[in-house]
C-alpha positions in Angstrom: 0.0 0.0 0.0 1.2 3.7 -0.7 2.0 5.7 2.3 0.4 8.6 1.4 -3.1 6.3 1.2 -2.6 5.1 4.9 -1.2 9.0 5.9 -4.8 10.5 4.5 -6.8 7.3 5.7 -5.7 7.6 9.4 -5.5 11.8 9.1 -8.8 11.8 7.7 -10.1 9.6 10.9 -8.3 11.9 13.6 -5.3 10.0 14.3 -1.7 10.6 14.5 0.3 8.8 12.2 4.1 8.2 13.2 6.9 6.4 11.5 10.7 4.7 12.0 13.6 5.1 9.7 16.8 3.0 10.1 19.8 2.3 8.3 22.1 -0.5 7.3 24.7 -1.7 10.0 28.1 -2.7 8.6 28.3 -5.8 9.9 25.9 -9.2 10.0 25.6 -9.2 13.6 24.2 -5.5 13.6 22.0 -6.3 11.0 20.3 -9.0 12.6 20.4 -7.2 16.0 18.4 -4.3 13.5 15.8 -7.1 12.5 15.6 -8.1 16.1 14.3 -4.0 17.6 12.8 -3.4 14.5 10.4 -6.2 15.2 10.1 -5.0 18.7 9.2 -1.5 17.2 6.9 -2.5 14.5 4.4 -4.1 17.3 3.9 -0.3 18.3 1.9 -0.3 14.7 3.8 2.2 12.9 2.1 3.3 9.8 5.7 2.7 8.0 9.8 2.8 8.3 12.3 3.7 6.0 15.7 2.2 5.2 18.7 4.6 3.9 20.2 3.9 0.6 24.0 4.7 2.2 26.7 7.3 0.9 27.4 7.5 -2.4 25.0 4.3 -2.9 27.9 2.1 -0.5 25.0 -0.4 1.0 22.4 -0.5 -2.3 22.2 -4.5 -2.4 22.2 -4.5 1.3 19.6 -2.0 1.4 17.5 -4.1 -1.6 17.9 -6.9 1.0 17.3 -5.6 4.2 13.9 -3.4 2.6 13.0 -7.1 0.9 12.9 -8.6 4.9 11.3 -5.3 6.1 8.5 -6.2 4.1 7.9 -9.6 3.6 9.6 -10.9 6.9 8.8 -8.2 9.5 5.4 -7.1 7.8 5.7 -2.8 8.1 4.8 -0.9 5.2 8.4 -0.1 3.6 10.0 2.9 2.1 13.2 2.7 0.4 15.8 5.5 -0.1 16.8 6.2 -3.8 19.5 8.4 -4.4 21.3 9.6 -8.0 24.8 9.4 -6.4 26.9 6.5 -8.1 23.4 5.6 -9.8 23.0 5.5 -13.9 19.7 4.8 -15.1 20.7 1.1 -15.5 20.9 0.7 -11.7 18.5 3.1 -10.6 15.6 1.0 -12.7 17.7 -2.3 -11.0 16.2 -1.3 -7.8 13.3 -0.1 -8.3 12.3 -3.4 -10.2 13.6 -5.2 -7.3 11.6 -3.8 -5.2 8.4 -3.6 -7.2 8.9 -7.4 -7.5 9.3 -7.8 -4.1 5.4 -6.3 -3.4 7.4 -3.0 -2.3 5.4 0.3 -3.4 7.0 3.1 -2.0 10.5 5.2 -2.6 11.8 8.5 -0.9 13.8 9.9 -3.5 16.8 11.6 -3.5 19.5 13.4 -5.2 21.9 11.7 -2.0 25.5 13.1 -0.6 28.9 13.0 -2.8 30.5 10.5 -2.5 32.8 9.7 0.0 35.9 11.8 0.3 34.5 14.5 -2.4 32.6 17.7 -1.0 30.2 18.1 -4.6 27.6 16.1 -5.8 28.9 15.2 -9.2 26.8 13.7 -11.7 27.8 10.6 -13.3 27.4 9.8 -17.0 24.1 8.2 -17.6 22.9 9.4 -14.5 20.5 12.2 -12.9 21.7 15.4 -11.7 18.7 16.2 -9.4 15.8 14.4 -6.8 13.4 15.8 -9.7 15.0 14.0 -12.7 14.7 11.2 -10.6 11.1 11.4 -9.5 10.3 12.4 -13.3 12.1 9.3 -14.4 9.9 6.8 -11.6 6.6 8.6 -12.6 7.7 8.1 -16.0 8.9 4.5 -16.4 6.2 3.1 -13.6 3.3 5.3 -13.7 1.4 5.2 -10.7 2.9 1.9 -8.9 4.6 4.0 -6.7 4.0 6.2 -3.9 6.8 8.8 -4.4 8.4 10.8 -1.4 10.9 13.9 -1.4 12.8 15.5 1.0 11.9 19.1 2.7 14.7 21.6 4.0 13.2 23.7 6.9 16.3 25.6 6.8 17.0 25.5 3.2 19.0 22.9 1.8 22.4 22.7 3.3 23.7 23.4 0.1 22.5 26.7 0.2 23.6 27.4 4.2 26.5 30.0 4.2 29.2 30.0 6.6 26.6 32.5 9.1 24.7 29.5 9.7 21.8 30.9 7.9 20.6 30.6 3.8 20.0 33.4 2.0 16.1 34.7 2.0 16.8 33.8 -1.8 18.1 30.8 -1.6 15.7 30.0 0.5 12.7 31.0 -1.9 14.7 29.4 -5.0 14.6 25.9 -2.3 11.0 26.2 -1.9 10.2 26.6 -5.8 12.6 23.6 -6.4 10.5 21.7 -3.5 7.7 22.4 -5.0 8.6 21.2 -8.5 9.6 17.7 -7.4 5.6 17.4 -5.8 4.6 18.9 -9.4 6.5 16.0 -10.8 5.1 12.9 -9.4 6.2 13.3 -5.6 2.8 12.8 -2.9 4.6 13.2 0.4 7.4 15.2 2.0 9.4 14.2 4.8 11.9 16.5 6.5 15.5 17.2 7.0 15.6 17.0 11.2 15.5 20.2 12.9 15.6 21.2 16.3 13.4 24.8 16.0 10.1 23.8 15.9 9.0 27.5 14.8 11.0 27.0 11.7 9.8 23.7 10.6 5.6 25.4 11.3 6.9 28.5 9.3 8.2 26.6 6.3 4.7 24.2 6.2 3.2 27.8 6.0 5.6 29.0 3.3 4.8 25.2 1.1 1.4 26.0 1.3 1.8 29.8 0.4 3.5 28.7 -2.8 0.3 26.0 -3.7 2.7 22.6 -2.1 -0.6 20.6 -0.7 0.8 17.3 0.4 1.5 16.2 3.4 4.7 17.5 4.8 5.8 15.2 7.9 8.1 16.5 10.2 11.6 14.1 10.9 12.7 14.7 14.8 15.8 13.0 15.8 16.1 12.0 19.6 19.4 13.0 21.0 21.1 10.3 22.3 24.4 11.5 22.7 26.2 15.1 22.8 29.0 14.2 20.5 26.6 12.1 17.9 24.4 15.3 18.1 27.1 18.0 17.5 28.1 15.4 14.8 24.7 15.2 12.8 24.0 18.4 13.3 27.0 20.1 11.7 27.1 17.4 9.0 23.4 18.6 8.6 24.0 22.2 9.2 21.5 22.2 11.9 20.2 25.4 13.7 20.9 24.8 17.4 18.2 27.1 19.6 20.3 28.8 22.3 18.3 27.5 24.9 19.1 23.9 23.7 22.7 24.4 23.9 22.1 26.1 27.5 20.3 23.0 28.3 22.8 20.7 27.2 26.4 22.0 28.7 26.2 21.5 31.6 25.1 17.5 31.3 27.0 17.0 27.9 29.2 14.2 29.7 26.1 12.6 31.4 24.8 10.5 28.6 22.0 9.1 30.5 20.9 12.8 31.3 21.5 13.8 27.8 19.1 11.0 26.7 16.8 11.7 29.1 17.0 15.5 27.9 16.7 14.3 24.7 13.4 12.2 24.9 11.9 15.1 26.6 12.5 18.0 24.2 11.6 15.2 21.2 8.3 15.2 23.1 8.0 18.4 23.6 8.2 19.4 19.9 5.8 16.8 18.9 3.3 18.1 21.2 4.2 21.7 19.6 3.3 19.9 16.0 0.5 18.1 16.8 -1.0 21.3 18.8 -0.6 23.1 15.5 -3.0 20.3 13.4 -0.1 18.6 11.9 -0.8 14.8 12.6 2.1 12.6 10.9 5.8 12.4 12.9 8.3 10.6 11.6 11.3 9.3 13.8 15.2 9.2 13.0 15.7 6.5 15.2 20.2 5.7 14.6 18.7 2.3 15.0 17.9 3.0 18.2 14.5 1.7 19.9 14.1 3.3 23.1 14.5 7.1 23.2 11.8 6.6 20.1 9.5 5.0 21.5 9.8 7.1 25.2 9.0 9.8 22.8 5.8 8.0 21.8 5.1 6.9 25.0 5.1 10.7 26.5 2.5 11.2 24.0 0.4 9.0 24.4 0.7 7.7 21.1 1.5 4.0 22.4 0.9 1.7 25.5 3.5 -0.1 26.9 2.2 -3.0 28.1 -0.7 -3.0 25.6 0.4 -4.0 21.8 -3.0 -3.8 19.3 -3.4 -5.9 16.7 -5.5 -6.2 13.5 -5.3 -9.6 13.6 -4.0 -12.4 16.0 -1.1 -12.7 13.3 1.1 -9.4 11.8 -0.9 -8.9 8.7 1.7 -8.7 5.4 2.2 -5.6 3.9 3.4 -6.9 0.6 1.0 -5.9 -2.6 0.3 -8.8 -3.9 -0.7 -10.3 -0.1 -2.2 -7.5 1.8 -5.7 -8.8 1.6 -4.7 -12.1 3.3 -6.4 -12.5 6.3 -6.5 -16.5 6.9 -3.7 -19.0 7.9 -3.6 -22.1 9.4 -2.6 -22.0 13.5 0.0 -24.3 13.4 2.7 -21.3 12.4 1.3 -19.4 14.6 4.7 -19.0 16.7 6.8 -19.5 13.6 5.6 -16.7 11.3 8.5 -16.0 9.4 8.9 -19.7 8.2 5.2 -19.3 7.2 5.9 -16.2 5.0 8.9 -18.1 3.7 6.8 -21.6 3.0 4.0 -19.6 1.2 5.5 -16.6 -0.4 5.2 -18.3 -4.4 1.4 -18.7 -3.7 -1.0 -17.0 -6.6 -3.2 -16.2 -4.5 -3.8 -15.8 -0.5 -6.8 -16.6 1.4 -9.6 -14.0 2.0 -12.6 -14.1 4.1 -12.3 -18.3 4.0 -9.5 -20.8 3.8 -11.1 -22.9 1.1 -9.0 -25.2 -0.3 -5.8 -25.3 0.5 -5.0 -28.8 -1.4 -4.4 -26.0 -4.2 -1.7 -24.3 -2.8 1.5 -25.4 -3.1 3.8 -25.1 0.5 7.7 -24.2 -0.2 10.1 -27.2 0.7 11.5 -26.7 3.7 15.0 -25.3 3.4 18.0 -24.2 5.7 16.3 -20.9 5.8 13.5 -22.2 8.1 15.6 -23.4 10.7 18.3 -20.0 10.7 18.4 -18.1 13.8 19.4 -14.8 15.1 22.7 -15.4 16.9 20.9 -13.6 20.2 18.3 -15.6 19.7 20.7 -19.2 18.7 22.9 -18.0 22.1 19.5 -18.1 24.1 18.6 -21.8 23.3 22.1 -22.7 24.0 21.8 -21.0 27.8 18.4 -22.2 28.2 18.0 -26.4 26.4 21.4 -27.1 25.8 21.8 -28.9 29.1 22.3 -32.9 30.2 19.5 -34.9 29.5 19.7 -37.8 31.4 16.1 -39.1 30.7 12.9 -38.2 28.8 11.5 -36.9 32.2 14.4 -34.0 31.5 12.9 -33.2 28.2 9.2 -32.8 29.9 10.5 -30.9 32.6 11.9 -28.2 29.5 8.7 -28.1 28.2 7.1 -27.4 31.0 9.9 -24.4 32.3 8.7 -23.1 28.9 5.6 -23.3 30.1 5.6 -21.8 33.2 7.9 -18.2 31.7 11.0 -19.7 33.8 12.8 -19.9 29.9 12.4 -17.2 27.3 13.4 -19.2 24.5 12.0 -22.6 22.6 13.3 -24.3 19.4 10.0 -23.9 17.9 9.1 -20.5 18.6 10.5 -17.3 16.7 9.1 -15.5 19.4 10.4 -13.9 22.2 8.7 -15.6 25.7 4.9 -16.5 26.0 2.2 -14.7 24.5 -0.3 -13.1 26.4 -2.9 -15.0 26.2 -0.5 -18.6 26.9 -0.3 -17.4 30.5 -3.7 -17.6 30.8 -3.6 -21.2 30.6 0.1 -21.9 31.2 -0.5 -23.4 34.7 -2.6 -26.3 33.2 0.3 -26.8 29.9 2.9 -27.2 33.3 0.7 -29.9 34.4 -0.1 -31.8 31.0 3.6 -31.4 30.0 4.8 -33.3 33.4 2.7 -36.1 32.1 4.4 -36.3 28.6 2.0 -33.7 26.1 5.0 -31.9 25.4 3.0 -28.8 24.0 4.4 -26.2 21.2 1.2 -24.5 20.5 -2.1 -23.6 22.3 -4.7 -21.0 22.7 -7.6 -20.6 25.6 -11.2 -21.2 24.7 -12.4 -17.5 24.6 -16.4 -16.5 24.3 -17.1 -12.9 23.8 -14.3 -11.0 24.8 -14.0 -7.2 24.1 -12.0 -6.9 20.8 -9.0 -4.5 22.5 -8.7 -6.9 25.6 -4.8 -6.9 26.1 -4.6 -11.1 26.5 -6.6 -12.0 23.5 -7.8 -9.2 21.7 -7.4 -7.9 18.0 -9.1 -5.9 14.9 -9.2 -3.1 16.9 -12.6 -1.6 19.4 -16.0 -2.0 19.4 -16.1 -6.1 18.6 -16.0 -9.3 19.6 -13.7 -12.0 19.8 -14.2 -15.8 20.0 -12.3 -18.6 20.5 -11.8 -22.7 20.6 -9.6 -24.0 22.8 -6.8 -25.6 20.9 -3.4 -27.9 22.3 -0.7 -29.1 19.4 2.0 -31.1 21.6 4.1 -34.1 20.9 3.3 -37.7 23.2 4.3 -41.1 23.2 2.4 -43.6 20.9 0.6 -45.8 24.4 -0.3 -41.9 26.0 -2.0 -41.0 22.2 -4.0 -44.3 22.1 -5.1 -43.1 25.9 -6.5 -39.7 24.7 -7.9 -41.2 21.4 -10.0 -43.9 24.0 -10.6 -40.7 26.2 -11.7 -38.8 23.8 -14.5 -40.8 22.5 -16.6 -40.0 25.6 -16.2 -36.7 24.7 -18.4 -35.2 21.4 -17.0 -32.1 20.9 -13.3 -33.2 20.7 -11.7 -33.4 18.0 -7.9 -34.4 17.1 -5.5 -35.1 14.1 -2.3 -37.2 15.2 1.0 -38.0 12.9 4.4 -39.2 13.5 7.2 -38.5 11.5 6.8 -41.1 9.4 3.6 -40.2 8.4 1.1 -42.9 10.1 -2.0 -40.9 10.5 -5.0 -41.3 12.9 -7.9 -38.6 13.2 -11.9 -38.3 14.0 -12.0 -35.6 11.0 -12.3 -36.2 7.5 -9.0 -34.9 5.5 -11.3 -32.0 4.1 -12.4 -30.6 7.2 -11.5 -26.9 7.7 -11.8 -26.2 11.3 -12.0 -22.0 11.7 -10.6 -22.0 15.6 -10.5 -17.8 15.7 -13.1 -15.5 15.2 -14.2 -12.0 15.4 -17.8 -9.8 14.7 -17.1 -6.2 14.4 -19.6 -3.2 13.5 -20.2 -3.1 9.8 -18.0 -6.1 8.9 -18.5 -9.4 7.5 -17.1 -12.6 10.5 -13.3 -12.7 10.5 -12.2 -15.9 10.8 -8.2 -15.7 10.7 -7.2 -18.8 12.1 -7.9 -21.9 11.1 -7.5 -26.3 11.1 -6.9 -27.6 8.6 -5.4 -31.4 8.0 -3.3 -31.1 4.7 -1.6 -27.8 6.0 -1.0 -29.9 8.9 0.8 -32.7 7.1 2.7 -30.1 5.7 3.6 -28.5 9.0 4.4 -32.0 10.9 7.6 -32.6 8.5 8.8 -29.0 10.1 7.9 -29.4 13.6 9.6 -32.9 13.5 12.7 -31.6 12.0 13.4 -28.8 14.5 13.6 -31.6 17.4 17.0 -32.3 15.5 18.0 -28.9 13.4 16.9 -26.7 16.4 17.4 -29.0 19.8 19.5 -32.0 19.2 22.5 -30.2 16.8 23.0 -28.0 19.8 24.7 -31.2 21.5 27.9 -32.9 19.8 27.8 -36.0 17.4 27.3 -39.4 19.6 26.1 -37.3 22.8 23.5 -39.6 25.2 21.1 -36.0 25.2 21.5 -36.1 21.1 20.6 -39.2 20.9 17.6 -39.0 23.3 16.3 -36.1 21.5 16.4 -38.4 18.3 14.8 -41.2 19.7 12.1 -39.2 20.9 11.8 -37.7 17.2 11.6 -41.1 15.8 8.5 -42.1 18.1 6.5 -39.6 19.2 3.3 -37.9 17.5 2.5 -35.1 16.9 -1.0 -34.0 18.1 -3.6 -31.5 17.2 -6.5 -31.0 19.4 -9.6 -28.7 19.9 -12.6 -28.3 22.3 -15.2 -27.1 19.7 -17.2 -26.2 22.9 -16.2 -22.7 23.3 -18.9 -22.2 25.8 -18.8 -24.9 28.6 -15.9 -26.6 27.4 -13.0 -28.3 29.3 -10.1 -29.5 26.7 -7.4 -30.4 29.7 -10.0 -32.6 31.1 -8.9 -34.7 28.5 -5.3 -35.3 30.6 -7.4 -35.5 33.6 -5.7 -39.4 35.1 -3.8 -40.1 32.0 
């Protein structure tokens, strides 16, 4: 989706729109750290974020890559920097392919910084001299696919910034006529050069619009984090300093917790300044930094802490060609990146129903299912790598997990328990102890208030319902007890599978069981999670394989643990169950004396 679409659809409902931009680190480590906060940030629902291109166009494939996971991977409407520097036609039209290919529909464009060790933008043979040649040449080459953004100099570009400090009332004037060519040109939205006089930024919004410059013009605040980083960026930038910042700073310039703390509140202060003045949209230079952006948001009120909302109990994908999914199978439901990963060649995505998913084709599972962040790869080392002397050890894992005592599992990407698992995770401690070695579950739910903070989603004023559900692995004898248990028991139903494939179930292989629902005003049922046997054959080759890519490889060749692990692989099921009584039901009385 364009940004300038979801700027004027939350605008035009009253709401403040804010946004993220990072850049690329230099090494792997920071980039997965990146992916790591940014997924942390983008729970705060921001209505997009932005990756830098890089000097003198040093990080483009990186960039390609790291917007590619942005969007596909992490699920937050992505902008990507374009700049002319280094860039003839040839490449610029490489990106932007790459990016329309990868479901990616918006660009900030820019004529970018000489490159490194020159002081003058230069233009290269075959290349653009200007941010408006190259917003002419994306308006011309790919019509309307993409949402086009352009940079806005409060201060006048700093270009144009003599050695006083200051531009020229001309230069200023000739900036502004320039600015507003680029929007004549194709360009929808204007984001900001960071500035710390908030006076300047509201008087050059009123000089755009004196000069007929309707767009939105979003205003880019950088935190201070640092008293050296912000001398830095502010001189590169040529930054006017207000006197009573610089007051303000002195004397604590070698306190960097004080300067941070200074920092988050003038950040907050200026936003309440921009806001106060009508202008809803803020967009956040975070340095790859999560917490002095989102204390800013905090002070605003503009996000809850403890309190994530969610359109649905899964990120929704922002790609183009998937953003009207809004159905998946649960059994992902803590692996959602492998999901995206398994599913991303699919024609087309479920809407409103699952239908039949015998159509689709799931990817093959792959190395790339089973990588890990190295913060996340240390974790399960810390946490499972330890002696196993018996299978008794593995249950009491599982039930730890459980219970919050570890933060990590081999088959979760996510960090800790959900919300709503701790509703129920005493009862998964006590079924676990027995052998139902749970990696999935959700608590029968009737009626709750749509932004409850456990299991809410879509947003206020509905409904949410749901059926209890347990997915854990058991011995073959403790199946065959639940299967004879269950029979007393109507509303029970169960699919069961072992790594080899031996099946047993009490539903036909066509049976799509919808486990998650929601009625809202003026909306059709949402049903967004969903049973459904053949994806669960599917999912059953990946949940067996991480008991030896994810658990057992953390152990040496020939260890006694290893090998337990593998026998346990080799012989267990894996079990899918659900209490279609959503009402009275009771699914761990199924465990009850087993």
């Amino acid at each position: 989706m364009k940004v300038i679409d979801k700027i004027q659809e939350k605008v035009a409902s009253d709401k403040v729109v804010f946004s993220f931009e990072f850049f690329p680190p230099k090494t792997e480590d920071g980039v997965e750290n990146l992916f790591e906060r940014m997924d942390r940030m983008v729970a705060h629902n921001p209505a997009f974020c932005d990756i830098t291109w890089g000097a003198g166009g040093s990080t483009a494939d990186l960039t390609l890559d790291i917007a590619n996971r942005m969007q596909n991977t992490i699920c937050v409407e992505t902008m990507m920097h374009l700049t002319c520097t280094n860039m003839p036609v040839e490449k610029i039209d490489h990106a932007l392919q790459t990016i329309k290919s990868n479901g990616i529909q918006n660009v900030l464009a820019l004529r970018g910084d000489p490159p490194h060790g020159q002081d003058k933008f230069v233009q290269i043979q075959g290349g653009f001299a200007c941010a408006l040649d190259l917003v002419k040449h994306i308006r011309s080459a790919y019509g309307d696919y993409f949402g086009i953004t352009v940079a806005g100099y409060p201060e006048g570009h700093p270009d144009t910034i003599g050695p006083d400090g200051v531009a020229s009332n001309e230069s200023y004037q000739s900036d502004l006529l320039y600015l507003k060519k680029k929007v004549d040109a194709g360009a929808d939205l204007i984001i900001t050069q960071l500035f710390y006089d908030t006076d300047m930024f509201l008087k050059f919004v009123n000089d755009c619009r004196q000069i007929g410059i309707t767009c939105p013009i979003v205003p880019g605040i950088m935190p201070i984090n640092n008293y050296k980083g912000f001398l830095r960026m502010t001189g590169f930038c040529k930054t006017k300093i207000p006197a009573e910042i610089t007051a303000a700073l002195e004397p604590i310039k070698d306190n960097e917790e004080a300067v941070k703390a200074y920092g988050i509140h003038l950040g907050a202060e200026m936003c309440k300044k921009i806001l106060a003045h009508g202008i809803k949209t803020l967009h956040l230079y975070t340095l790859n930094m999560e917490k002095s952006a989102l204390a800013i948001l905090l002070n605003l009120g503009l996000i809850e802490e403890s309190k994530i909302s969610r359109s649905l109990p899964w990120r929704p994908p922002t790609n183009v060609f998937r953003v009207k999914e809004d159905v998946r199978p649960i059994f992902w439901a803590n692996r959602p990146k492998s999901y995206l990963s398994r599913t991303v060649g699919w024609d087309q995505y479920p809407r409103g129903r699952w239908g039949d998913s015998r159509n689709p084709s799931y990817g093959a599972l792959s190395d790339h299912q089973f990588m890990r962040p190295r913060s996340r790869d240390k974790k399960l080392h810390e946490e499972w790598a330890v002696p196993l002397k018996s299978v008794e050890d593995i249950y009491e894992k599982f039930k730890n997990y459980c219970l919050g005592k570890l933060r990590s599992s081999p088959w979760s990407e996510l960090d800790g328990l959900q919300p709503e698992t701790k509703i129920i995770n005493e009862q998964l401690g006590k079924i676990n102890v027995k052998g139902f070695l749970t990696i999935n579950s959700q608590p029968a739910v009737n009626g709750e208030r749509s932004d409850s903070s456990s299991v809410g989603w879509g947003g206020p004023g509905g409904y949410v319902y749901q059926k209890a559900y347990l997915e854990f692995f058991c011995a073959p004898e403790k199946l065959t007890a639940l299967v004879d248990k269950s029979k007393a028991l109507p509303f029970i139903t169960f699919m069961a599978v072992n790594k080899e494939g031996n099946w047993k179930a009490n539903v036909n292989q066509t049976d799509v069981n919808a486990v998650t629902w929601g009625v809202f005003p003026a909306k059709e049922i949402i049903q967004p999670t969903v049973v459904d046997p053949a994806s669960f054959k599917v999912w059953k080759d990946e949940a067996f394989e991480i008991w030896s890519r994810s658990w057992a490889s953390l152990y040496p060749e020939g260890d006694s643990s290893r090998k337990l692990l593998e026998e346990v692989q080799s012989s267990y099921y894996l079990v899918s169950l659900v209490d279609n009584d959503y009402i009275n039901g009771d699914l761990f009385a199924v465990f009850a004396d087993l």
